[in-house]
C-alpha positions in Angstrom: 66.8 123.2 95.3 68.5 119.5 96.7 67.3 117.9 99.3 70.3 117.7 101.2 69.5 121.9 101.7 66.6 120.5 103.9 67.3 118.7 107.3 65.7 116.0 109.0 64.0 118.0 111.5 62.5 119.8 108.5 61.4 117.3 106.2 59.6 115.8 109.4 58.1 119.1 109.9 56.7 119.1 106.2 55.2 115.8 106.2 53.5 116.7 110.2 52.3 119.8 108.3 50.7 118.1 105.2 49.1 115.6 107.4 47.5 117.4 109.9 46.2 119.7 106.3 45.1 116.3 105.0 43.5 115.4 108.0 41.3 119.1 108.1 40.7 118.6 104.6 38.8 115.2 104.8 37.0 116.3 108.4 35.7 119.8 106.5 34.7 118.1 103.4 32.6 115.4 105.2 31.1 118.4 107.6 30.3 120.5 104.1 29.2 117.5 102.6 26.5 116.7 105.5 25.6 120.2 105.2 25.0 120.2 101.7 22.9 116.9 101.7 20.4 117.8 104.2 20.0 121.6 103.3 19.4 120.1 100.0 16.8 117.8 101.6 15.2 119.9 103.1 15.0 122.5 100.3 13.4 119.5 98.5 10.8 118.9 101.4 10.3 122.8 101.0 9.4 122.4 97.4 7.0 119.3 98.0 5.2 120.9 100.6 4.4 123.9 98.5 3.0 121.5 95.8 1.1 119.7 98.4 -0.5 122.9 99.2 -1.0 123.7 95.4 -2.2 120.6 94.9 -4.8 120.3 98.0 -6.1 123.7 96.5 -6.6 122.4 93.7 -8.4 119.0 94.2 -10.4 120.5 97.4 -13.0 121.9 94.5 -13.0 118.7 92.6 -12.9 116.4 95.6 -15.8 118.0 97.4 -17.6 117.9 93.8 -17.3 114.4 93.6 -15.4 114.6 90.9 -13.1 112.1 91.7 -11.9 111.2 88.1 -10.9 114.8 87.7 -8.7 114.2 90.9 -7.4 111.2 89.5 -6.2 112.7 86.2 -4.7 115.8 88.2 -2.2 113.9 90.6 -0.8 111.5 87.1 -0.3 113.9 84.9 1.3 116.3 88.1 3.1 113.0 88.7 4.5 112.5 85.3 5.8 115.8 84.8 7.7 116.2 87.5 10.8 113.9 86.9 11.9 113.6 90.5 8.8 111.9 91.2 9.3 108.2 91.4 6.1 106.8 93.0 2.7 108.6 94.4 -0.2 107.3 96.4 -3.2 108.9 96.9 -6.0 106.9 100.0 -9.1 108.5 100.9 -10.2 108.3 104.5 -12.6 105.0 103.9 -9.3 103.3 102.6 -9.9 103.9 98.3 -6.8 104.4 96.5 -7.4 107.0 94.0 -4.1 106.2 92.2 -1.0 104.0 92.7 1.2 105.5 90.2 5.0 104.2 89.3 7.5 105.6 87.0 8.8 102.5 84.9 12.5 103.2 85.4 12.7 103.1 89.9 15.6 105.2 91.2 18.6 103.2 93.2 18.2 105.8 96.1 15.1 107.2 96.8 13.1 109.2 99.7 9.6 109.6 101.2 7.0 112.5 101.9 3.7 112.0 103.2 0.9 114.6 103.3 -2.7 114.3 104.2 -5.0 116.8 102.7 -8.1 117.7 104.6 -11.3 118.8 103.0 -14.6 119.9 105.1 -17.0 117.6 107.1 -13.7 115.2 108.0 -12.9 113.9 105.0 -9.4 113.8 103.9 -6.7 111.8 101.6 -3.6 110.6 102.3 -0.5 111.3 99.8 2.6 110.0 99.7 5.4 110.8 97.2 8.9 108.8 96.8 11.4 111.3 95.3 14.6 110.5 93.3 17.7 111.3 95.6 19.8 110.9 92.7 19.4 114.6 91.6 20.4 115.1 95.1 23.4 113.5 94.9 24.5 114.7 91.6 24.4 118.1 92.9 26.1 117.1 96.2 29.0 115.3 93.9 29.3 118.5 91.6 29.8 120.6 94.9 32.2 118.0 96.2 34.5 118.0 93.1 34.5 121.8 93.0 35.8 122.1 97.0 38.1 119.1 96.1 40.3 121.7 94.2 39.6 124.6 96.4 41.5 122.7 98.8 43.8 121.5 96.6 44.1 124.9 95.2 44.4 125.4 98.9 47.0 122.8 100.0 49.3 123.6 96.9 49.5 127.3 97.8 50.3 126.5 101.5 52.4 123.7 100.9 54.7 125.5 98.1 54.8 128.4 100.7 55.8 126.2 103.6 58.7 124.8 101.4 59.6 128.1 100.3 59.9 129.2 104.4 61.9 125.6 104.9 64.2 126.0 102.3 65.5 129.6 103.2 65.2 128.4 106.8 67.9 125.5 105.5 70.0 128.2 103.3 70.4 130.3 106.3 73.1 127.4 107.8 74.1 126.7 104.3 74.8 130.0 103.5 77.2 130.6 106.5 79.0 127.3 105.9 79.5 128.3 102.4 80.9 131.8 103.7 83.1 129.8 106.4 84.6 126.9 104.0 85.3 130.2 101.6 87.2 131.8 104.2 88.6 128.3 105.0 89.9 127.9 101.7 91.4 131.2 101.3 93.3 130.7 104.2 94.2 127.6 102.7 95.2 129.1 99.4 97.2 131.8 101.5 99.0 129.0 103.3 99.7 126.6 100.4 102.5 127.8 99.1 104.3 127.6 102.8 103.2 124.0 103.3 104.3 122.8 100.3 107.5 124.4 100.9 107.4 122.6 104.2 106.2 119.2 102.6 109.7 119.5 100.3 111.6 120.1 102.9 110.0 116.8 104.8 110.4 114.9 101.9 114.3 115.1 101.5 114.6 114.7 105.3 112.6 111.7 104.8 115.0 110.7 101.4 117.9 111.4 103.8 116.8 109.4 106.6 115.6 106.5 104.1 118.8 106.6 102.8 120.5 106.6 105.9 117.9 103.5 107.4 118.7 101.2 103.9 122.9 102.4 105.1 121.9 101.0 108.9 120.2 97.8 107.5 123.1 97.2 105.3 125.2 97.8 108.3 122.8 95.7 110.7 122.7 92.7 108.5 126.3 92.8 107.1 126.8 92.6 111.3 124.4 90.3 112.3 125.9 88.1 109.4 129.3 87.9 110.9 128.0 87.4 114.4 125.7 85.0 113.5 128.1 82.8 110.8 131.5 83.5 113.9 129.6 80.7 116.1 128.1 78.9 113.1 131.6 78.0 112.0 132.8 76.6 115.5 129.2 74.3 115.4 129.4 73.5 111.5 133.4 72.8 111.9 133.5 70.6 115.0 130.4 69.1 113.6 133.0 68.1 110.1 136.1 67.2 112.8 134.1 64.7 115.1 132.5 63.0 111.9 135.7 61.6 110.9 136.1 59.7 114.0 135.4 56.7 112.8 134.9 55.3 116.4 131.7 57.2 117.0 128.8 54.9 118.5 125.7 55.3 116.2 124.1 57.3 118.6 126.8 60.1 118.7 127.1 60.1 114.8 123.4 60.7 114.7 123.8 63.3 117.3 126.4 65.0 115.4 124.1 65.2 112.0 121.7 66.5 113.8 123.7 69.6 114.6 125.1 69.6 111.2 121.6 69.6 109.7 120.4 72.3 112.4 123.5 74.5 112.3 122.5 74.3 107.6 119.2 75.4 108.7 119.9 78.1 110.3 122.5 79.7 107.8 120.0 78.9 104.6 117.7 81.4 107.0 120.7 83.3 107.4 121.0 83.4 103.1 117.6 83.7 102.6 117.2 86.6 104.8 120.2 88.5 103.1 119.2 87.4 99.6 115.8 88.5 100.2 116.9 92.2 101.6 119.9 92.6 98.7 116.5 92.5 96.2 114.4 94.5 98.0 117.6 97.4 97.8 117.8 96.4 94.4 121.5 95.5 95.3 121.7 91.9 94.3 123.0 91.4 90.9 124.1 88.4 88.5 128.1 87.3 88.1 128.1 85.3 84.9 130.6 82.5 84.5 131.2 79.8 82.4 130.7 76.2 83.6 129.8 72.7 82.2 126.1 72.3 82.5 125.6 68.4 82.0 128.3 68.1 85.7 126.1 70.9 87.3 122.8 69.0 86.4 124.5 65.5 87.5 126.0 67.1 90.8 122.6 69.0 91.8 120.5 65.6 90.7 123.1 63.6 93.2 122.0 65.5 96.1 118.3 65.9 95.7 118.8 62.3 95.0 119.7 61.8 98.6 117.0 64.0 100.1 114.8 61.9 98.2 115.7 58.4 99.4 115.5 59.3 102.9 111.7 59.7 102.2 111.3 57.0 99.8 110.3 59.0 96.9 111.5 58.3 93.6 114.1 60.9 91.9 114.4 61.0 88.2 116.6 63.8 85.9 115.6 63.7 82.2 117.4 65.6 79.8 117.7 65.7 76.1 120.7 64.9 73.7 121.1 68.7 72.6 122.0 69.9 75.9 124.8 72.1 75.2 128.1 71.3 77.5 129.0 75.0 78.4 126.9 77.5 79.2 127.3 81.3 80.4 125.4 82.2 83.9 125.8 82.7 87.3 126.1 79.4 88.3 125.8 80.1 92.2 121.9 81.3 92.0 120.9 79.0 89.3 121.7 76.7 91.7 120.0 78.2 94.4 116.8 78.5 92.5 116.6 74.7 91.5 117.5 72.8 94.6 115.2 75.3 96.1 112.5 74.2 94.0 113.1 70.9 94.0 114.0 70.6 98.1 110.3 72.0 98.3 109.4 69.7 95.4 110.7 66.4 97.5 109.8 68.4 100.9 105.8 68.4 99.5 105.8 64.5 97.7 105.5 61.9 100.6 105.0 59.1 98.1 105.3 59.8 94.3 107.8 61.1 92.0 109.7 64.1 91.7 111.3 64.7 88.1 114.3 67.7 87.0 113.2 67.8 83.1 115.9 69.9 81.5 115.2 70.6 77.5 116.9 72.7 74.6 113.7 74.5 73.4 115.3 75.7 70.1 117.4 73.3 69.1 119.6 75.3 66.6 123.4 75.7 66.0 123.8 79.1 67.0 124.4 80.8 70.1 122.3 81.2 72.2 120.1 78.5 73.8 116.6 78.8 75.4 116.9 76.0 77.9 113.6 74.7 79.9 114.4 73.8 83.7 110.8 72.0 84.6 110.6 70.1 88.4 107.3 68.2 88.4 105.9 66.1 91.7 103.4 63.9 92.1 102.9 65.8 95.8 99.6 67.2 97.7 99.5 69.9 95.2 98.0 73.2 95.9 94.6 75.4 95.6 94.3 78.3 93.7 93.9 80.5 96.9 97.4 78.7 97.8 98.9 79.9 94.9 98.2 83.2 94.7 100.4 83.4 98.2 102.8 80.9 98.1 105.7 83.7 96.4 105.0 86.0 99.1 107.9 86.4 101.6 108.0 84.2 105.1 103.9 83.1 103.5 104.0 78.6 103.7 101.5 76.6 103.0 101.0 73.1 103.3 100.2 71.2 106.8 102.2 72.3 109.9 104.0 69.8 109.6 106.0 70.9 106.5 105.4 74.9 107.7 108.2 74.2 110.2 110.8 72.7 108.0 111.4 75.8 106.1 111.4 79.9 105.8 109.0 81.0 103.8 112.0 82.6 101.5 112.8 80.2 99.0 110.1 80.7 96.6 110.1 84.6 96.6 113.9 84.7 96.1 113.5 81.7 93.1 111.2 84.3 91.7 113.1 87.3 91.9 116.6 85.7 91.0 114.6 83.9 87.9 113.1 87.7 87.3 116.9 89.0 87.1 117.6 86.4 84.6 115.0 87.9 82.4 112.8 85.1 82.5 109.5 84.2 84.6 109.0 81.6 87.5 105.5 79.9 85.9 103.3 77.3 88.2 100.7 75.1 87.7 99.2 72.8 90.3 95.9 70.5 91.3 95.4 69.9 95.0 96.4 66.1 95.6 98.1 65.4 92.0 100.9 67.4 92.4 102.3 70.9 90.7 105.1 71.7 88.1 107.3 74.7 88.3 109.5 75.7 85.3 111.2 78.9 83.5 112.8 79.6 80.5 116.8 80.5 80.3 118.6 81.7 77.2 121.8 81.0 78.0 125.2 81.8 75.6 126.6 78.4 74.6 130.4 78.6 75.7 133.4 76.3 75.7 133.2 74.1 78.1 135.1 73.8 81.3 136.4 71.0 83.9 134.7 71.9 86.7 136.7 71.3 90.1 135.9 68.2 91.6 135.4 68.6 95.7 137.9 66.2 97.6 136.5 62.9 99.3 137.0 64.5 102.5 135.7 61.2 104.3 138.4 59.6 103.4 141.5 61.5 103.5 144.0 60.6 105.9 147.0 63.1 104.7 148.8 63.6 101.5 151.7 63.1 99.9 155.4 64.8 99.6 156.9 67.6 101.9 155.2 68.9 104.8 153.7 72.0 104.0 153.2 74.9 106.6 150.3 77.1 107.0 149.8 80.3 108.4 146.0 80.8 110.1 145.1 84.2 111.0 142.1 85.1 112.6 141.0 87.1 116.6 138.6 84.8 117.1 140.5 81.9 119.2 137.5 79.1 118.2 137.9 79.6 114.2 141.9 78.9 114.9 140.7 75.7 116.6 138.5 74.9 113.7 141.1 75.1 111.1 143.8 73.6 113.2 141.3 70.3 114.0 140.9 70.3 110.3 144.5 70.5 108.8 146.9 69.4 111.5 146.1 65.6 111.6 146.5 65.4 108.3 150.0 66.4 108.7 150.4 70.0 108.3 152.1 72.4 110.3 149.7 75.4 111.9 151.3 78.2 113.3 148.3 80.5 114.6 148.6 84.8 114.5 145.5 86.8 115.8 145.6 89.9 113.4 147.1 91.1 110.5 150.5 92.6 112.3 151.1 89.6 113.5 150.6 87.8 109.9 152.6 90.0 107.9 155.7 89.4 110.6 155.2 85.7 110.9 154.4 85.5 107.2 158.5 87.2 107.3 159.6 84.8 110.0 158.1 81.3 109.0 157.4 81.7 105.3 154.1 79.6 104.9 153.2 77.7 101.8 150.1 79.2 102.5 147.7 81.7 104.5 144.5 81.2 105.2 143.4 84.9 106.5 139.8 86.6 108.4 139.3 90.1 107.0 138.1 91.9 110.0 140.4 91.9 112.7 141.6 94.6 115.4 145.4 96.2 114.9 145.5 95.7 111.3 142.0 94.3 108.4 143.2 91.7 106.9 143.2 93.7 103.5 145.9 95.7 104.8 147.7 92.8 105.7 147.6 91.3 102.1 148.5 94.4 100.7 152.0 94.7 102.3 153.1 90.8 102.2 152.5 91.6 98.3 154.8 94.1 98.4 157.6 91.8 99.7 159.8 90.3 97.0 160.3 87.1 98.7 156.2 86.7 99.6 155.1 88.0 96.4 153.8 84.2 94.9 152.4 82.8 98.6 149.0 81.5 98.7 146.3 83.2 100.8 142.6 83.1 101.0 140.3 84.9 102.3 138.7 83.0 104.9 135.7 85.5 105.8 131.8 85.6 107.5 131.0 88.3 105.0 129.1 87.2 102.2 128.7 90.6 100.4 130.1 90.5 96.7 131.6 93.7 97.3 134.2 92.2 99.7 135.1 89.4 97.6 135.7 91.9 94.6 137.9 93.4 96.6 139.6 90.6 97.7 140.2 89.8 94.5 142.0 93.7 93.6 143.9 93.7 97.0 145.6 89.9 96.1 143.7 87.2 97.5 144.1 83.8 95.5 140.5 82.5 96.7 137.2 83.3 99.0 136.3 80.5 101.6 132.7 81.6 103.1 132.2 81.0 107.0 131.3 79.0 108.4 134.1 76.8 106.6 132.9 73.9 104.4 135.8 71.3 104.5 135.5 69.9 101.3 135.5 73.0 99.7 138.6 74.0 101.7 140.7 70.7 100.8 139.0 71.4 97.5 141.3 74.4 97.2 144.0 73.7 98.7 144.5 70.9 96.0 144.2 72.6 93.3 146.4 75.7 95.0 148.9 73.7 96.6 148.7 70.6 93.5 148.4 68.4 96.8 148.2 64.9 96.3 145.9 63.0 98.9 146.3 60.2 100.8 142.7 58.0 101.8 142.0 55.2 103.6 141.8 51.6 102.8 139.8 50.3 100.4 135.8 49.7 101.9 136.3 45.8 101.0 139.1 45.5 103.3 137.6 47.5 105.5 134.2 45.6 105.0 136.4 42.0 105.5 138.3 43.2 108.4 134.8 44.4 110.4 133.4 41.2 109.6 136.2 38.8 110.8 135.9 40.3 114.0 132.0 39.9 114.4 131.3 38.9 117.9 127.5 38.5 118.1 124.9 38.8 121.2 123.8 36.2 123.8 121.6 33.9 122.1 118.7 35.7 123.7 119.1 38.7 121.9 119.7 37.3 118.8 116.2 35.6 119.0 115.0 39.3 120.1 116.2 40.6 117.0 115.2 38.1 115.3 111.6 38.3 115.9 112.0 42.3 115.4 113.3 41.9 112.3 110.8 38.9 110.7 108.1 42.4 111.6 110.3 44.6 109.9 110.5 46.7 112.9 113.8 48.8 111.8 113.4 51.6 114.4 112.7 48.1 117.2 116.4 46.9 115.6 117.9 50.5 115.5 117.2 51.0 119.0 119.0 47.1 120.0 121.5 48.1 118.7 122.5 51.0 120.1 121.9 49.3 123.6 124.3 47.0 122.6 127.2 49.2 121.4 127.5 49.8 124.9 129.7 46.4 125.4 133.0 47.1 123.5 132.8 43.4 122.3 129.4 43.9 120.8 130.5 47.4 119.1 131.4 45.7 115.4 128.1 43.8 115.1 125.8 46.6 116.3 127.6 49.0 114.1 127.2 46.5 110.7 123.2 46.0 112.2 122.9 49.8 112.6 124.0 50.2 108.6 121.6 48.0 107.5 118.5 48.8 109.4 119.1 52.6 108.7 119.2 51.3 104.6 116.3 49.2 105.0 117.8 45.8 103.9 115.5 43.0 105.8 117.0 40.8 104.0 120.7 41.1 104.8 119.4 42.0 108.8 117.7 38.3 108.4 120.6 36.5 106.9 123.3 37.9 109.8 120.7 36.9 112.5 120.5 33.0 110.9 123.9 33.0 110.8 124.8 33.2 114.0 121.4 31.9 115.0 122.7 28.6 113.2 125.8 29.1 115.1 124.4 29.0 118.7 122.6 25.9 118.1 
């Protein structure tokens, strides 16, 4: 039988039991054992008192004869035949010993008897025998041992008999849980069948409703895209329209890229967050194009190249001779996945180096390539408890600092858009030296392509031939705005319509060179609209695109089935938009002057500071104090006179060149003397 058929309460029952047994047992043997040793005693007191009275018999005859050698002889050899006898002493009444006998081998326990024997007239002798208790004790041991297992016998009998009563005292609970839990589980079996009928039935609610919440959070991000990118592209736009004034004091043009920087950040989070959810569906998938790699890698190298000089860490792209020129992929995540990489690559390196190595692993004439894309920064680095997280959506590590200049998203999309390329993000890192991130690519080798070069939108002041009209359709009154502060002051003609009715009727009326449509408007989707200008002979070859805040592949598909020429994301990029409308339209553009005659015509009309403030900056600038000569600056822009030399000081602290700042100060320094 277990134990766990006994309780507590029992088992401390048992032990109280065999303790208080225990406790009996050594208080009745030490009671029997007392008893024993002094009836034995006295049975051996008995015994030598009958021998002294044998004995006085005995010697009375010979004592009263005189015959004291006969006495003598009588007491040693009574002495040495009797074994228990240790020592005897026989003393007459005037003091003489008649013998002083002593076994050679004393006993380790002994006891005393003393007799006197009396003869006639007064005289008697003293005797005194010292007996060997070890007899005694041998006896007292034997009867010991033998009530040892009595009780034992005892205590075995009662304790298997008190565990017998305690364990069908603990089977009587155990017996009616075992009857309950069977009935329990017959009711169970009885009901089985009907639950899992019931648990089927919950499960394809619960598909249907999963199905249905993945349909609302398609819905609720494809939504909150379009509400979210509708206000973007009035910020982002204006942001593009006021840069081009090129009479912005340095303060407003720094305000101004602040809002373009904060209006990027929050549509990457925008992308990120729609990225991230199209993998969790298992909705986003690949569009493979052909493009030239070596202009991809050059483009994507120019712009990390930037990030990296405004923190003074050193940019280097390495590449080997057999990189192929065209190569088939989607070009659009691969270059999501690098410049996130390498954005959080230049993000993590304060001082150091942060290198693009891009290598042909198998370097052999036919198709396809396995190409190596390896960033590598000389950064903080990261431990191997960091690295174990650092793929994990919205998880950042790093200083606080750095936590709030991005999502969290980049790295878990890099991995899961690297994954869907059938290859594997793979890290490596040491805290304070830095980390390397790479995968592998094998990539068809294609024919290359001319890629389409975006327009130098900085410096385009119109173009050239005919004016051209355009047709901008969208209900939203600010994205109108947008596109009509973009195009009209570069000379075209806007004419505005608010939904697609009124764009297929002024599409009739005005015949545009070119539409620039939303998709989602009230009356009539801009899809419909496209479809029925199509169908009119005279608009059959007019330009349009799709100027939309939906980012889902699925619309620009259809786009693409319905008639669209092009796609143009919200919020509207303008250099991609003149970049279309280039190549569209085959515009020529017009820019501005040359920079040299700009740079010669800013400097002949230099008018510097009172001589004060030149000494100011001056001393500012021998410290290298750039922000100290930043901030004169913009103080002085505040006298119209003073606008051209603050601006040209403004350039060249914001570039670092002491030098140059030194060299205008002499200069009119010299001058004021």
């Amino acid at each position: 039988m277990s134990k766990q058929n006994i309780s507590p309460q029992q088992g401390r029952l048992f032990f109280l039991f065999i303790l208080i047994l225990l406790s009996f047992f050594v208080f009745a043997t030490w009671l029997i054992a007392s008893q024993q040793r002094n009836l034995l005693l006295d049975n051996e007191k008995q015994r030598d008192n009958l021998e002294f009275d044998l004995i006085g018999e005995f010697i009375s005859e010979s004592f009263l004869k005189n015959d004291y050698a006969v006495v003598q002889q009588f007491l040693k050899d009574w002495s040495e035949k009797r074994e228990h006898i240790v020592a005897l002493t026989a003393t007459a009444k005037n003091g003489f010993q008649f013998l002083n006998y002593t076994r050679p081998n004393p006993a380790k326990k002994t006891h005393s008897l003393k007799r006197r024997v009396l003869f006639s007239q007064g005289n008697y002798l003293d005797l005194e025998i010292i007996d060997d208790s070890a007899s005694i004790e041998k006896i007292i041991k034997k009867l010991n041992w033998q009530l040892l297992l009595i009780f034992s016998i005892i205590m075995a009998l009662l304790g298997f008999i008190l565990w017998i009563t305690l364990t069908k005292i603990a089977l009587i609970p155990l017996e009616r849980e075992i009857n309950k839990r069977t009935e329990e589980i017959r009711q169970h079996r009885d009901h089985l069948e009907q639950l899992v009928f019931e648990r089927t039935q919950e499960l394809e609610t619960a598909k249907e409703v999963a199905e249905f919440a993945s349909r609302a959070k398609s819905d609720f991000l494809s939504n909150m895209s379009h509400e979210l990118r509708t206000p973007l592209n009035g910020i982002l736009g204006y942001a593009q329209i006021l840069r081009r004034d090129k009479e912005l004091s340095t303060q407003q043009s720094d305000g101004l890229n602040i809002i373009q920087q904060s209006g990027q950040h929050l549509l990457t989070l925008i992308n990120d967050i729609l990225d991230l959810s199209k993998i969790e569906a298992r909705k986003m998938e690949l569009y493979a194009t052909a493009f030239h790699l070596p202009n991809f890698l050059e483009s994507l190298a120019g712009i990390i190249n930037m990030r990296a000089q405004e923190k003074e860490t050193t940019f280097v792209y390495e590449h080997n001779n057999s990189l192929p020129s065209g190569v088939e992929a989607d070009e659009k995540r691969l270059r999501q996945v690098l410049i996130n990489l390498l954005g959080n690559a230049v993000k993590f390196t304060d001082q150091g180096t942060v290198t693009l190595q891009v290598s042909v692993l198998n370097d052999t004439p036919p198709s396809p390539k396995q190409i190596r894309f390896e960033i590598i920064d000389t950064g903080v680095g990261m431990t191997p408890e960091q690295l174990e997280k650092i793929f994990l959506p919205f998880e950042q590590v790093g200083d606080t600092e750095r936590r709030a200049t991005g999502t969290g998203l980049g790295l878990a999309i890099s991995r899961q858009l690297v994954e869907l390329m059938n290859s594997q993000l793979q890290v490596k890192s040491e805290l304070e030296k830095g980390s390397t991130f790479w995968f592998d690519l094998t990539l068809p080798v294609v024919t290359a392509k001319t890629e389409l070069k975006s327009a130098k939108t900085d410096k385009i002041m119109g173009y050239k031939g005919k004016r051209r009209k355009m047709l901008v359709v969208d209900d939203k009154h600010e994205n109108r705005l947008v596109l009509h502060g973009m195009l009209e002051p570069l000379g075209f003609e806007v004419i505005e319509a608010v939904n697609g009715k009124e764009e297929v009727e002024k599409a009739k009326e005005i015949k545009p060179d070119i539409i620039l449509t939303d998709l989602v408007m009230p009356v009539m989707t801009g899809f419909e609209a496209v479809q029925k200008i199509r169908q009119i002979p005279e608009l059959k070859g007019i330009i349009i695109i799709a100027v939309s805040a939906s980012v889902f592949e699925a619309d620009q598909e259809k786009c693409k089935i319905v008639g669209f020429n092009s796609f143009l994301p919200k919020p509207i990029e303008v250099d991609k938009l003149f970049g279309l409308m280039e190549k569209l339209l085959k515009l020529e553009w017009i820019y501005e002057e040359s920079k040299t005659i700009e740079k010669n015509s800013e400097e002949g009309q230099l008018v510097p500071p009172p001589p004060e403030e030149i000494a100011n900056l001056f001393e500012l600038a021998m410290d290298g104090d750039m922000r100290g000569i930043r901030k004169r600056a913009s103080l002085m822009e505040q006298t119209p006179e003073l606008i051209p030399f603050a601006r040209k000081l403004q350039k060249l602290a914001k570039s670092f060149q002491e030098k140059q700042i030194l060299a205008l100060i002499e200069e009119f320094k010299e001058k004021n003397k």
